[in-house]
C-alpha positions as CSV (number, residue, x, y, z in Angstrom):
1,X,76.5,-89.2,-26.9
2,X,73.9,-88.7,-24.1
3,X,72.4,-92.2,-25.2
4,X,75.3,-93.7,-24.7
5,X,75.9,-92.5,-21.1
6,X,72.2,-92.7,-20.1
7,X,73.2,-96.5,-21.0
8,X,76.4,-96.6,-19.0
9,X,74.1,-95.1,-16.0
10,X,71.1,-97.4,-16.3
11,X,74.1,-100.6,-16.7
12,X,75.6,-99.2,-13.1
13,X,72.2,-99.0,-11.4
14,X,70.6,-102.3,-12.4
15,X,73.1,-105.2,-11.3
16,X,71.6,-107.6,-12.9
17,X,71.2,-106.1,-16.6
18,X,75.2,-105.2,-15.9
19,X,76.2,-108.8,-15.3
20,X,74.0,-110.2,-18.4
21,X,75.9,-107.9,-20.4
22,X,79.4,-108.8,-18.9
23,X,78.4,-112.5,-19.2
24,X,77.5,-112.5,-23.0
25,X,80.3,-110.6,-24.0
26,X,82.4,-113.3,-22.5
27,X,80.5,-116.0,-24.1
28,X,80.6,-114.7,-27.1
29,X,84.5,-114.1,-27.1
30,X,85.3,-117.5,-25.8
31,X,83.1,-118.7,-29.1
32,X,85.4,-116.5,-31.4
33,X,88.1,-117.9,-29.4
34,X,87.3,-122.0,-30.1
35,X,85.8,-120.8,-33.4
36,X,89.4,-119.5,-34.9
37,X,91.9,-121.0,-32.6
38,X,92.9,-124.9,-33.8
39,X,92.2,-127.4,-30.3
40,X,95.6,-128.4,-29.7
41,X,96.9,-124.7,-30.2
42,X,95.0,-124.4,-26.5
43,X,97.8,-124.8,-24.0
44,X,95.6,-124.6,-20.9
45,X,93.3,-127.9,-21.7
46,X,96.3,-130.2,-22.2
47,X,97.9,-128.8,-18.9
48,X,95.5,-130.3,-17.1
49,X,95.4,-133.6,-18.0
């Protein structure tokens, strides 16, 4: 347990390690996302066009 919040401390004092982390989590969910979600079950890209 004190890993895991000298972790949480050194993510809220460095900005920029906090944002790579927050940045590649997203990427890597919108890959799941277009990975098991069929193209034209994606409301949003047809909306638009």
């Amino acid at each position: 347990m004190k890993l895991m919040s000298n972790f949480i401390n050194e993510i809220k004092k460095n900005r920029a390690l906090g944002f790579a982390l927050v940045s590649s989590i997203v990427v890597i969910l919108a890959i799941l996302v277009l990975t098991f979600e069929p193209f034209a079950e994606i409301p949003f890209v047809y909306n638009q066009f």
